[in-house]
GULODO-110716 format. One record per residue (C-alpha): residue in one letter; x, y, z. Coordinates in Angstrom, 1 decimal, decimal comma. Layout:
# GULODO-110716
<"A" <X Y Z>>
...
***
This chain:
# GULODO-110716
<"X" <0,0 0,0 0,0>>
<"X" <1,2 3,7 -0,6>>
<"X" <3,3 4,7 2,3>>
<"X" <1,0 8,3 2,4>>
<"X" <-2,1 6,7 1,8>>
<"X" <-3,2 7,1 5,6>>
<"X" <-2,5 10,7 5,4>>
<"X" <-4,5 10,8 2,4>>
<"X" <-7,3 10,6 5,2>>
<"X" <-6,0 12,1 8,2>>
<"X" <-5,7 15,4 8,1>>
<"X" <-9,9 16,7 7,2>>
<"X" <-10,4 13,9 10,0>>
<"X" <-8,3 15,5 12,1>>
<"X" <-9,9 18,7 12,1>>
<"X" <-12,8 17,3 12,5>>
<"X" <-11,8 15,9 15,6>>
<"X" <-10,0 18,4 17,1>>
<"X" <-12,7 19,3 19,4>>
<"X" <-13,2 15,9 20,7>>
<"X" <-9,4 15,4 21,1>>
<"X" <-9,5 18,7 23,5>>
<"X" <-11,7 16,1 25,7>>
<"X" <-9,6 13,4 25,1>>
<"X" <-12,1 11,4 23,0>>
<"X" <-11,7 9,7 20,1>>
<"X" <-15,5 8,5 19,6>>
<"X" <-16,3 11,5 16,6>>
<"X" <-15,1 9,0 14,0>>
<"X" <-15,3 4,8 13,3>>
<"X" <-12,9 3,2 11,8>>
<"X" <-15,2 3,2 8,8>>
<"X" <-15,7 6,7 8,2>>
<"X" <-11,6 7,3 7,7>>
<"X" <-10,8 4,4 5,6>>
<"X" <-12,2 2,4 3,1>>
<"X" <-14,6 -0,6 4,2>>
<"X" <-12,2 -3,8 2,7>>
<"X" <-9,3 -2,2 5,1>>
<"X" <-8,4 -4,5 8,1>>
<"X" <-8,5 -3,7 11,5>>
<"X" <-5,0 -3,5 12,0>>
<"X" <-4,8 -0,6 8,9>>
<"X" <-7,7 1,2 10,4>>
<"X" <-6,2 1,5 14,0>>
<"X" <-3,0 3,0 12,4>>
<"X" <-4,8 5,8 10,1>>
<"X" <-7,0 6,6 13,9>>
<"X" <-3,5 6,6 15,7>>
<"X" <-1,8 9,0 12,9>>
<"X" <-5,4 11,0 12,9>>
<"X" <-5,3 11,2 16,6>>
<"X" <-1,6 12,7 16,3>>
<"X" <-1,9 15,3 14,0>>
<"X" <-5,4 16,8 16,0>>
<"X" <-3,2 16,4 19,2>>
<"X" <0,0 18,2 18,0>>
<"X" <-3,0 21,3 16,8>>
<"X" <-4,5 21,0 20,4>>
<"X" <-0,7 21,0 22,1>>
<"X" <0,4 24,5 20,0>>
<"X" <-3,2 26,1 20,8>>
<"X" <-2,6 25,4 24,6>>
<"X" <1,0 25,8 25,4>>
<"X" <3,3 27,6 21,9>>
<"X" <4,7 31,1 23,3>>
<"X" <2,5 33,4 20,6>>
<"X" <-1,2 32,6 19,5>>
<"X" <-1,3 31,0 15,7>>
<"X" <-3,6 31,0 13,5>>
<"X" <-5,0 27,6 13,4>>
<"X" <-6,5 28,1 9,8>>
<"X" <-2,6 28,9 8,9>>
<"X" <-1,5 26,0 11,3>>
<"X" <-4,5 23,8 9,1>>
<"X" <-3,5 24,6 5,7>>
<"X" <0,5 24,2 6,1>>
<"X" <-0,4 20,9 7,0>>
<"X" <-2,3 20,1 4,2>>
<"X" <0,1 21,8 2,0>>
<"X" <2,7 19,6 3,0>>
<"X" <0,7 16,3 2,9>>
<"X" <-0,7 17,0 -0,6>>
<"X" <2,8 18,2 -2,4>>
<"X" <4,1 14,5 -0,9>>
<"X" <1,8 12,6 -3,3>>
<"X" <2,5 12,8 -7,1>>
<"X" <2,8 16,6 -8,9>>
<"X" <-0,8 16,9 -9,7>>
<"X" <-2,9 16,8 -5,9>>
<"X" <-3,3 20,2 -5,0>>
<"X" <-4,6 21,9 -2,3>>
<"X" <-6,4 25,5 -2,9>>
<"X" <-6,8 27,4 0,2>>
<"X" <-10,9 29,3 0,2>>
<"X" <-9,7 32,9 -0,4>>
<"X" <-7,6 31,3 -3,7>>
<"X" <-10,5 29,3 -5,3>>
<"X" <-12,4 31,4 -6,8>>
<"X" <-9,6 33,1 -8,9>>
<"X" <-7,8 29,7 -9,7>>
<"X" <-11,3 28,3 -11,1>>
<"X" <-12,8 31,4 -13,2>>
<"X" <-10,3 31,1 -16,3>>
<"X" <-12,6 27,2 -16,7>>
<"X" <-15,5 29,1 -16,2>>
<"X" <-15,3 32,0 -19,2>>
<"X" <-15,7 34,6 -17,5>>
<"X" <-15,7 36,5 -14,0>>
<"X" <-16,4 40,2 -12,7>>
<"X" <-14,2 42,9 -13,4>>
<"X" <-12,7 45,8 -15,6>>
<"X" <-11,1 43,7 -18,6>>
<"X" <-7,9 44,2 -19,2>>
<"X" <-4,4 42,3 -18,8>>
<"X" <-1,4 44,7 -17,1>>
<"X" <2,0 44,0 -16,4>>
<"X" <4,1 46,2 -13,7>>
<"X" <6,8 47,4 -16,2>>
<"X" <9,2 49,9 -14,3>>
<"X" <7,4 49,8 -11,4>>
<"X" <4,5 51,2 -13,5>>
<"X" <0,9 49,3 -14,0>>
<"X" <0,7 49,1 -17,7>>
<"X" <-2,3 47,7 -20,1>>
<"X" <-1,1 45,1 -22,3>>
<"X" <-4,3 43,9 -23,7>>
<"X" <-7,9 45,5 -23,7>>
<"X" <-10,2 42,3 -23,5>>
<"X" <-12,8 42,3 -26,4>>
<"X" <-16,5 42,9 -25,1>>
<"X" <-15,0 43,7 -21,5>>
<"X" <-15,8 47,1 -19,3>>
<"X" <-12,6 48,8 -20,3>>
<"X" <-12,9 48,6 -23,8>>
<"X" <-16,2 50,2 -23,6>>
<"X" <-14,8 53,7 -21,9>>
<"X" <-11,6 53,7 -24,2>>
<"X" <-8,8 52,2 -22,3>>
<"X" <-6,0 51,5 -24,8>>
<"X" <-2,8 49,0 -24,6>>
<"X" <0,1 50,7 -23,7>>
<"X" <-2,0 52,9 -21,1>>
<"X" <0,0 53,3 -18,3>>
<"X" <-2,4 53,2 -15,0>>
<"X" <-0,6 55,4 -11,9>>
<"X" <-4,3 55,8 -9,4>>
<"X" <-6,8 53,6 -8,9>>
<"X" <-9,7 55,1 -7,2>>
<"X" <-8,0 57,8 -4,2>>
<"X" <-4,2 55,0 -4,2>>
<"X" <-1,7 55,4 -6,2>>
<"X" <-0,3 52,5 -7,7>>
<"X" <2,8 54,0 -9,6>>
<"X" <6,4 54,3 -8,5>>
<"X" <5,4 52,7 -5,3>>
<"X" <6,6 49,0 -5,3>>
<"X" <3,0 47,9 -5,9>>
<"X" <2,6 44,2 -6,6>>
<"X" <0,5 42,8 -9,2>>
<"X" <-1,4 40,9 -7,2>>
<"X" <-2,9 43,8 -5,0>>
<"X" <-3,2 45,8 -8,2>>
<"X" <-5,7 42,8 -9,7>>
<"X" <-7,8 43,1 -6,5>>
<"X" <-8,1 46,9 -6,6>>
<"X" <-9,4 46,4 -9,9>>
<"X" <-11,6 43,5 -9,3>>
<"X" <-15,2 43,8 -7,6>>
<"X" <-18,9 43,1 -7,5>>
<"X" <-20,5 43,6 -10,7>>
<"X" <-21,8 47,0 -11,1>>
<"X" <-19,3 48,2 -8,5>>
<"X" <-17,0 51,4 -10,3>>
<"X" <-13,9 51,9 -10,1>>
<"X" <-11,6 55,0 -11,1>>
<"X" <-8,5 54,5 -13,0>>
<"X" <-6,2 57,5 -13,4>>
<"X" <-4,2 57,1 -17,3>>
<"X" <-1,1 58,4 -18,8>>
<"X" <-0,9 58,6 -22,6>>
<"X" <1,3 59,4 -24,6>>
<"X" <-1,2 61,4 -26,6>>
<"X" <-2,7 63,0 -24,0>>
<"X" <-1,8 66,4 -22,7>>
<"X" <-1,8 64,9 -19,0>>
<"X" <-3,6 62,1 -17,1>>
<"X" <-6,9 61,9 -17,6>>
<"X" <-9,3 59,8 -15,6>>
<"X" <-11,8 56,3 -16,5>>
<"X" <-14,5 55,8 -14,5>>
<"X" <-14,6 51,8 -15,2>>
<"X" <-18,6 50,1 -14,2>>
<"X" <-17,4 46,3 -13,4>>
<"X" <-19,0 43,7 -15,1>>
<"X" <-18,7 40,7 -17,3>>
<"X" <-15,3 39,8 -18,8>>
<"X" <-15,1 37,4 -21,0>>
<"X" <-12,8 34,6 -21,1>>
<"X" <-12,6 33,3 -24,3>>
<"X" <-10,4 30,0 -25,1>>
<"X" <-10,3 30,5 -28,5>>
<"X" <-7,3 33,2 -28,9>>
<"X" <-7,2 33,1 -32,4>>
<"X" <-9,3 31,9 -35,6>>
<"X" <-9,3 32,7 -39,2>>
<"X" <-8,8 30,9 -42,4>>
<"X" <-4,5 31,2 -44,0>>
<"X" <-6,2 30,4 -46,7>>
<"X" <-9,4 29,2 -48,8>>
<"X" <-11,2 26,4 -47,4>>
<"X" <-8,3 26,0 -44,1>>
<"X" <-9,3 26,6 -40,9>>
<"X" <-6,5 27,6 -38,1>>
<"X" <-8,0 27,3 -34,3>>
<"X" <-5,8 28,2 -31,9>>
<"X" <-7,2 26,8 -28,2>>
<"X" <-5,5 28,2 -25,1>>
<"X" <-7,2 25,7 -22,7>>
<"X" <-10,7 23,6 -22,1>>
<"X" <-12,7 25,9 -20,5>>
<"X" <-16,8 25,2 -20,0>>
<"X" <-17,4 27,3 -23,3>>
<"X" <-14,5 26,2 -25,2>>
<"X" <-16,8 23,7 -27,3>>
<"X" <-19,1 26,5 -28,2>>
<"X" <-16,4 29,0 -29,0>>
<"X" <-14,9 26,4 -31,3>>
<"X" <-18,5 25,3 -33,2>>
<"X" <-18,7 29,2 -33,5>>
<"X" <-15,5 29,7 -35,2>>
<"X" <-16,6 26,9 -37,8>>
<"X" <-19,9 28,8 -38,3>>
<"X" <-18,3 32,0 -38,7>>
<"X" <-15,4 31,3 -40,8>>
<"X" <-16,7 29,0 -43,7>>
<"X" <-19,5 28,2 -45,5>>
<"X" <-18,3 24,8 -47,2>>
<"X" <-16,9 21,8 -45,6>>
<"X" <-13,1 22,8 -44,6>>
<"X" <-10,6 21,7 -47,4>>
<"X" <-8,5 20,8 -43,9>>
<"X" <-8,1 22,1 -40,0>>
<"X" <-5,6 23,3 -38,2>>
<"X" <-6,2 22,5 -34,1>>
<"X" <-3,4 24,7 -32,0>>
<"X" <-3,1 23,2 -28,4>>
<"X" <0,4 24,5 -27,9>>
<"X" <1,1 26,1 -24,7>>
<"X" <-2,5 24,5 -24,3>>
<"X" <-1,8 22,9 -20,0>>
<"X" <-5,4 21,7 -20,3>>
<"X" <-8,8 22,1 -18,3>>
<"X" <-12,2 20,4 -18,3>>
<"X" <-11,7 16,5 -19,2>>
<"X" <-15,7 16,5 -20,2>>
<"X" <-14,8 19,9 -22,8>>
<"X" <-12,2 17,7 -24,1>>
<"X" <-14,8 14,9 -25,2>>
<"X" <-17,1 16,7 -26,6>>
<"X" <-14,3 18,3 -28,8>>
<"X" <-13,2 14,7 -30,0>>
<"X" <-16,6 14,6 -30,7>>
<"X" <-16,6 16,7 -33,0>>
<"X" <-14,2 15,0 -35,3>>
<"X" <-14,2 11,4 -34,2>>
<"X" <-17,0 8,9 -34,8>>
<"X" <-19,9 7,3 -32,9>>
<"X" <-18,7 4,1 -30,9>>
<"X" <-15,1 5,2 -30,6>>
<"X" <-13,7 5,5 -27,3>>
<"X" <-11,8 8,6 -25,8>>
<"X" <-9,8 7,6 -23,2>>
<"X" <-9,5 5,0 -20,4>>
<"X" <-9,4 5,9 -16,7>>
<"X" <-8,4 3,4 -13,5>>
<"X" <-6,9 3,7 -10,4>>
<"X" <-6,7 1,9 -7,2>>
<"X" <-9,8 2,8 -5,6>>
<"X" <-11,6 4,1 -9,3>>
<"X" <-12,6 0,9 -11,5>>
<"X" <-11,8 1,1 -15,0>>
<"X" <-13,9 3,1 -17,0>>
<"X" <-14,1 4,4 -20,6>>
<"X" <-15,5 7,3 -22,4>>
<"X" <-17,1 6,3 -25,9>>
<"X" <-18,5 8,8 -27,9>>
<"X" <-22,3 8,9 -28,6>>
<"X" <-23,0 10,8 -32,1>>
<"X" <-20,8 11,1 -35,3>>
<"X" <-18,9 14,4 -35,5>>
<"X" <-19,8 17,2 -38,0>>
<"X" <-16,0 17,3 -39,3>>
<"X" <-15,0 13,5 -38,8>>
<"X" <-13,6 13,3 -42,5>>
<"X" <-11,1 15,3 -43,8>>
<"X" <-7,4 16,2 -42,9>>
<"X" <-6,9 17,0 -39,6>>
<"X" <-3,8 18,7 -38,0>>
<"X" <-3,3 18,8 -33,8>>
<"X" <-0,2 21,3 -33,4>>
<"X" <1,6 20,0 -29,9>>
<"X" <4,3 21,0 -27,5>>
<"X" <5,7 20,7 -24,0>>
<"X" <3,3 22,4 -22,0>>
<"X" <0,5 20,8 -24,1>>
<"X" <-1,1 18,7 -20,9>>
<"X" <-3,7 16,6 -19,8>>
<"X" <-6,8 17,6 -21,5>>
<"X" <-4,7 18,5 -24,5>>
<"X" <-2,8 15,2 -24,7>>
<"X" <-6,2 13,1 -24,0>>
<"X" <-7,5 14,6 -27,4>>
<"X" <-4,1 14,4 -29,0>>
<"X" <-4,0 10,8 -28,2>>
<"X" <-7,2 10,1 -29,3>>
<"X" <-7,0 11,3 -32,4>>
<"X" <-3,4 9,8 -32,9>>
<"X" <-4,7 6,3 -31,6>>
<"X" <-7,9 6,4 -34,1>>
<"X" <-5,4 7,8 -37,2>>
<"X" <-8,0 10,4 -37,7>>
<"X" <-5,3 13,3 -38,1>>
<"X" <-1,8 13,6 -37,5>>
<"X" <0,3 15,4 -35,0>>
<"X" <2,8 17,9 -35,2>>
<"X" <5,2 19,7 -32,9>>
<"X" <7,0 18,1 -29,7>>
<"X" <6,5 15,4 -27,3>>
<"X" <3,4 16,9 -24,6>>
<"X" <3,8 17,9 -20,9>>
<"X" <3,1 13,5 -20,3>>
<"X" <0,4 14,9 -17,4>>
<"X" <-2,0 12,0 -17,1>>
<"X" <-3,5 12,0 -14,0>>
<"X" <-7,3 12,2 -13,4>>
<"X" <-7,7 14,8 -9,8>>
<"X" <-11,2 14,9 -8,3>>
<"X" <-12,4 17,9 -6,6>>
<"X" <-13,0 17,9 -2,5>>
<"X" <-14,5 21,1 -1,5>>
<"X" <-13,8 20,9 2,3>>
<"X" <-15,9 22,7 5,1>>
<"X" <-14,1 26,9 4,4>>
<"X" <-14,4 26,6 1,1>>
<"X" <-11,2 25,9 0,5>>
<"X" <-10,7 22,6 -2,6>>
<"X" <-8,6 19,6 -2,1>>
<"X" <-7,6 18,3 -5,7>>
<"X" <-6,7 14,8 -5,4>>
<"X" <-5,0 12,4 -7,9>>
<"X" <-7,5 9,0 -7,9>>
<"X" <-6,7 7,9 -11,2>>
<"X" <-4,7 7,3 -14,7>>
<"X" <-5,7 8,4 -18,1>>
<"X" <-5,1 5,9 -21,2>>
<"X" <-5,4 6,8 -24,5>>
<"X" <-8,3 4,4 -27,1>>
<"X" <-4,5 2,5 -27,4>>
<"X" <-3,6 1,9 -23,8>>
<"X" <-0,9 4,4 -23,6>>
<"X" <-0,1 6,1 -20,3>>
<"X" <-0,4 9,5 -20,6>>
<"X" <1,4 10,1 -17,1>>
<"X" <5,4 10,6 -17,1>>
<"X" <6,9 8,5 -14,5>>
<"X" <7,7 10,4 -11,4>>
<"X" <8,5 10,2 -7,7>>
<"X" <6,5 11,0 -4,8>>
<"X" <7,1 13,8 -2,6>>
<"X" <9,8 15,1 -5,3>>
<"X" <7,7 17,0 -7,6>>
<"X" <10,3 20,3 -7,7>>
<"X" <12,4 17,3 -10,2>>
<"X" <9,8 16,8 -11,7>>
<"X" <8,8 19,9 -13,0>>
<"X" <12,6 21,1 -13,5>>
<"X" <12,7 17,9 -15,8>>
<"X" <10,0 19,0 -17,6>>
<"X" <12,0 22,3 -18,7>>
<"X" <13,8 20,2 -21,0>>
<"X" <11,2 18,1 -22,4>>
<"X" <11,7 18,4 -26,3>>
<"X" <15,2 17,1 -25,7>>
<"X" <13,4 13,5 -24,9>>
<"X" <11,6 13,3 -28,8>>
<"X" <14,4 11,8 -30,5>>
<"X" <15,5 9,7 -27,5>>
<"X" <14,9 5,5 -28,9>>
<"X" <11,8 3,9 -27,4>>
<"X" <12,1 0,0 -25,7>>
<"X" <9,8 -2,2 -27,5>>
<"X" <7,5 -2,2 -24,4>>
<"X" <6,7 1,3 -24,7>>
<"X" <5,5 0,8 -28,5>>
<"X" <2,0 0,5 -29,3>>
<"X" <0,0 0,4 -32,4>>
<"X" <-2,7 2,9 -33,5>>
<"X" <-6,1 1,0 -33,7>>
<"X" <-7,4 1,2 -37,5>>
<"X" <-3,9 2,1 -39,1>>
<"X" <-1,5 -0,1 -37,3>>
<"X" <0,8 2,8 -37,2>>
<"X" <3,3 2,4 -34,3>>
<"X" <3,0 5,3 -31,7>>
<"X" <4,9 5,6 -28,4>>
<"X" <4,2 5,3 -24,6>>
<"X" <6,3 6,6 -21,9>>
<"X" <4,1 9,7 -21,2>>
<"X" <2,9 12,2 -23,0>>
<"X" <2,2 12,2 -26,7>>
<"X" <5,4 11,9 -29,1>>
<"X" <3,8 13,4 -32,3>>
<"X" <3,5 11,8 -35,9>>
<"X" <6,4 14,4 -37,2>>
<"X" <8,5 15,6 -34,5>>
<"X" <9,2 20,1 -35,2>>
<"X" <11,9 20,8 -33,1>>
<"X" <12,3 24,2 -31,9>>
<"X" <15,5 26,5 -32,9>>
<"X" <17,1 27,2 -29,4>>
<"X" <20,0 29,0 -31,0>>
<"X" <18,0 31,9 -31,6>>
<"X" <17,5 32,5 -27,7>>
<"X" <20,6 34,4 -27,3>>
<"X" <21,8 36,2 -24,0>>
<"X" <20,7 39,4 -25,6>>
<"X" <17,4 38,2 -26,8>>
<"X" <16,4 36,4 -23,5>>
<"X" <17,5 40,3 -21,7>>
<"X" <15,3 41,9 -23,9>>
<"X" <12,2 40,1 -23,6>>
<"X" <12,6 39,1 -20,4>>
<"X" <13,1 42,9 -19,2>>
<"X" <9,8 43,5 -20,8>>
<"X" <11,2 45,6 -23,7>>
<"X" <9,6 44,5 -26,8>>
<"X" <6,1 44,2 -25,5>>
<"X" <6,4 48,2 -23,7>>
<"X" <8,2 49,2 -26,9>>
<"X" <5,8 47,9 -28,8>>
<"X" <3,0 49,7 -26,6>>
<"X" <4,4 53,2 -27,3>>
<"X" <5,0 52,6 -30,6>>
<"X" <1,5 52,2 -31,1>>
<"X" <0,9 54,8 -29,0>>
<"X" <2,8 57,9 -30,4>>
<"X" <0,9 57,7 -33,3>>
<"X" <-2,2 55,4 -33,1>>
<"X" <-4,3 57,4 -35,3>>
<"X" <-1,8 57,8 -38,1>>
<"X" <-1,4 54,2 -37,9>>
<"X" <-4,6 53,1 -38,2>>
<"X" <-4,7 55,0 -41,2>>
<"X" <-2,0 53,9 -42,8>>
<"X" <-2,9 50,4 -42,2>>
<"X" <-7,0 50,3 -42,0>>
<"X" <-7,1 46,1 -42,1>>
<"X" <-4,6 43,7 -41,9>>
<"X" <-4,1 42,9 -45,0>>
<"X" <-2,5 46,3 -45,5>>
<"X" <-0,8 46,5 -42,2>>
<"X" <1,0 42,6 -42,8>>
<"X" <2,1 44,7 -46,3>>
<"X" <2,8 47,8 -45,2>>
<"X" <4,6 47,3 -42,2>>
<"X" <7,6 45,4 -42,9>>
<"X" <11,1 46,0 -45,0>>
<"X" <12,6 49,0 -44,3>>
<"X" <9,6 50,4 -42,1>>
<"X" <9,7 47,8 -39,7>>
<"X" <13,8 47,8 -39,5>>
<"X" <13,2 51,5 -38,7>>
<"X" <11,0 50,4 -35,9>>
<"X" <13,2 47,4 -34,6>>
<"X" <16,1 50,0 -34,1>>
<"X" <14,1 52,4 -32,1>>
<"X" <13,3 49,3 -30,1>>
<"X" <17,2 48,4 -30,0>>
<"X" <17,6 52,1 -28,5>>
<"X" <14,6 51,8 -26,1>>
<"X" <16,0 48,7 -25,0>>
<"X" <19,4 50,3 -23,9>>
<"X" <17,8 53,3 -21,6>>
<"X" <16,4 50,2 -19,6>>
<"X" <19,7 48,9 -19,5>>
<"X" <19,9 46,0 -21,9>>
<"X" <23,2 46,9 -24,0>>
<"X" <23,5 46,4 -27,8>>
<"X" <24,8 43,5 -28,8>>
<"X" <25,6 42,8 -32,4>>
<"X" <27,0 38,4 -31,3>>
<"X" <23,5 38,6 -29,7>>
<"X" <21,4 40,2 -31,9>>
<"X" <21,7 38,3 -35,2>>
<"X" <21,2 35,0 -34,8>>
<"X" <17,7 36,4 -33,1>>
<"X" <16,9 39,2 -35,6>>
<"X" <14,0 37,3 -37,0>>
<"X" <12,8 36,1 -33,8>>
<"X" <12,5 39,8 -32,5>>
<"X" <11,4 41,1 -35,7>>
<"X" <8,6 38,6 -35,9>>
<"X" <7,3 39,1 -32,6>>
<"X" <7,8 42,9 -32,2>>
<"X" <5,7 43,0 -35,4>>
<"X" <3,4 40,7 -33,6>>
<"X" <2,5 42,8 -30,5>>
<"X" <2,3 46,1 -32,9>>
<"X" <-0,4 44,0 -34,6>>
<"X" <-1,9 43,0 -31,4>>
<"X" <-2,6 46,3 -30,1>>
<"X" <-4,0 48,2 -33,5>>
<"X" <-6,3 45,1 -33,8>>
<"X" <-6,8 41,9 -31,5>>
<"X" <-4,9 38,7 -30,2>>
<"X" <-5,9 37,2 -33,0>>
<"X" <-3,9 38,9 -35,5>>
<"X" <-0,8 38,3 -33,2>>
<"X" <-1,1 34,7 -33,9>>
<"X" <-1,6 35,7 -37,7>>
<"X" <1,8 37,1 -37,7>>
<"X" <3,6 34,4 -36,0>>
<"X" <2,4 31,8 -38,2>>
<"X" <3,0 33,7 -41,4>>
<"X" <6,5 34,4 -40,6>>
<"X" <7,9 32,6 -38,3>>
<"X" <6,6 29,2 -37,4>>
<"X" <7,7 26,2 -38,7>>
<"X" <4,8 23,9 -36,8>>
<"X" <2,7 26,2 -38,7>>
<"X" <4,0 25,2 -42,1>>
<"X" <4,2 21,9 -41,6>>
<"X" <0,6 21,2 -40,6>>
<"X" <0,0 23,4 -43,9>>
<"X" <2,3 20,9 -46,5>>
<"X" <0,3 18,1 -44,5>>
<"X" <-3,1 19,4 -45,5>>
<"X" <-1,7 20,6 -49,2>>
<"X" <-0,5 16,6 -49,8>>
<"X" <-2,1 14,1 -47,4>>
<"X" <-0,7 11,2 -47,1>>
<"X" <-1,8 7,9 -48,9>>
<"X" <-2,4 5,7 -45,4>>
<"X" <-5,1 8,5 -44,8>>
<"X" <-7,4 7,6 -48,7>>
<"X" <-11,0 7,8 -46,9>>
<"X" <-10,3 11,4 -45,4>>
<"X" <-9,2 13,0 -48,6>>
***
């Protein structure tokens, strides 16, 4: 048996029975109630006696430690520690956390609408969400905010975190943001009514060209289905000529949003994935209803932070040779966590099963318990595992195909798109990392945002327009920007990374005259090689694939 599986119990038990233990009773719980009925005796005496010592050392620090401690504080370090000893998933989310760690699943939650980053210890807008409060009274990226309401939030050391909740509130509630802009005289003040913001999964969607569809998915959220079934309505008329599905960067979300994806472009009577787990019998998700787009070539874009939700679709699809996968091995995070809600409010997300792919794959990279910090430093490094040889064990056999695919966690795609690492030179990592190109980018736009938009009224004209010598001009200003926040010039540095800074400074520009989705528009057009390949797949499809053609 586990060596923590009795703590896996003890602790809500504990706490529960901290008032009897004040007593000196142990008569709250049975035996029964803390462990599972085919436990012997002997097992449930020892979870009691470790239950008994945790509520005792509580009761001990309460009556005799020097200072008074919080036993909520006392409660959750405890937890904290007992959960991060299991695998890398379980998770404990104390109450006053829950609500912010859920609403990015949920679509949408209450507040003003925009996405900031402290740049020079200055609160600055990044991204104005689409449909959102701020949008509606004017609020631009690149505003830099230095009040909100009567505190100011500028020059002062102000974290990001106590900026978001100064920003956040009940809907209705206002709040009063004082701006400086560039074009503006001096600051001016946006009284912001907080409401609805929208959360949308789908950052980016849009035909490269005639009859392909790109969908870019950022996770699986409740309304990701929707989002995605709106993006076919709105984006073609005729049946795709092929699809493009982006899960990079992609770390995963609802497993339920994730089925009724495959759904979509699977067929009735195929199955999705496999869970089991010592106390969870084996179980199996088939699907129910032939998709809408289960013929025709289909492209799943992967990388290393592709996870769970995102590799249980990859693998699906992979497993039933209904489209092909490019990229780099995924994140390998197979592990099914069920929600505990315990009695603050506060969640305990615990591991109590193992995703399989239609195949039989483990999803799940091996790991070690209570060593998660190498675990996730491993993970840093995935791609370097692609090319690695596979034992004969760990090969497995797509199920209408006969293709091999691999095991040994996550999902090693059909054509393997490794990523250029030379280009992240000292000088490149300073400059992005110091926040340069993104604030450059922001006044860019914003000493002349008019005379941009102008120049470039769509983006057909502004992907044109602003490139060559024009966007060379604009790269060197960001070169000089760079240096007055320290960042030196660095010929060694800067060209083997010229494109990659070219690219996504152009990127961000686009970004704030028009949306996210025309940052992604950029990137794949000029400097993505997944991108391409998915493209070459859907121009020639290969011959083991006749019926989807």
């Amino acid at each position: 048996m586990n060596r923590f599986a009795p703590l896996r119990f003890a602790l809500v038990a504990a706490l529960i029975l901290l008032p009897a233990l004040a007593g000196g009773h142990l008569s709250a719980l049975s035996a029964q109630t803390v462990t599972n009925p085919n436990d012997t005796s002997a097992y449930a005496k020892r979870v009691l006696s470790q239950i008994e010592k945790i509520g005792r050392t509580m009761v001990l620090i309460n009556n005799h430690y020097v200072d008074t401690i919080s036993p909520e504080k006392m409660a959750d370090g405890v937890i904290e520690r007992m959960v991060t000893s299991l695998d890398p998933h379980s998770n404990y989310i104390p109450a006053d956390e829950v609500a912010e760690s859920n609403e990015h699943l949920m679509g949408q939650f209450y507040g003003v609408g925009i996405e900031f980053a402290v740049i020079a210890d200055t609160v600055t807008v990044q991204r104005v969400i689409s449909g959102g409060p701020s949008e509606r009274v004017g609020l631009y990226p690149g505003d830099k905010i230095i009040r909100v309401d009567t505190t100011n939030v500028a020059g002062c050391g102000m974290s990001s975190t106590k900026v978001r909740s100064m920003l956040r509130g009940d809907k209705d509630t206002k709040v009063t943001v004082r701006v400086v802009r560039r074009s503006l005289p001096e600051p001016m003040d946006f009284t912001i009514t907080r409401g609805v913001v929208p959360l949308n999964s789908v950052e980016s969607a849009y035909c490269p060209e005639p009859g392909v569809m790109y969908i870019r998915l950022s996770n699986f959220a409740k309304n990701s289905s929707l989002e995605i079934v709106e993006a076919f309505r709105n984006l073609t008329t005729d049946y795709p000529t092929g699809v493009i599905l982006d899960l990079r960067g992609n770390s995963g979300g609802f497993v339920n949003t994730a089925i009724t994806i495959a759904n979509m472009f699977m067929e009735k009577g195929q199955t999705v994935l496999f869970t089991e787990g010592t106390h969870s019998p084996l179980s199996q998700e088939t699907l129910t209803r032939d998709g809408f787009y289960r013929l025709g070539p289909l492209v799943l874009l992967i990388d290393g932070n592709s996870a769970s939700a995102s590799e249980i679709l990859a693998g699906a699809i992979q497993d039933w040779d209904r489209g092909l996968i490019v990229g780099q091995r995924s994140f390998g995070k197979g592990l099914v966590q069920r929600m505990f809600t315990l009695s603050d409010g506060s969640q305990l997300r615990l591991t109590t099963a193992r995703y399989h792919t239609p195949s039989g794959r483990v999803i799940q990279t091996p790991y070690e318990e209570d060593n998660r910090n190498e675990y996730y430093r491993s993970k840093q490094h995935i791609g370097d595992n692609d090319s690695i040889p596979v034992p004969d064990s760990l090969i497995f056999h797509t199920l209408v195909r006969k293709r091999q695919v691999y095991g040994g966690g996550g999902i090693l795609p059909d054509y393997v798109v490794q990523e250029d690492t030379t280009r992240f030179t000292k000088y490149a990592v300073s400059l992005f990392g110091a926040g340069c190109v993104a604030e450059y980018a922001n006044i860019y736009c914003d000493a002349d945002r008019q005379g941009l938009k102008a120049r470039y009224p769509d983006f057909e004209s502004f992907m044109a327009g602003f490139s060559g010598d024009t966007l060379s001009e604009a790269v060197e200003g960001l070169y000089d920007f760079a240096e007055t926040r320290g960042v030196a010039r660095d010929p060694e540095g800067m060209q083997p990374a010229e494109t990659l800074i070219r690219v996504r400074f152009k990127a961000l520009v686009a970004r704030n005259l028009f949306s996210t989705n025309e940052y992604f528009r950029v990137i794949n057009a000029e400097d993505d090689p997944e991108f391409h390949k998915a493209l070459d797949l859907i121009h020639n499809w290969p011959a083991e694939f006749p019926d989807h053609k």
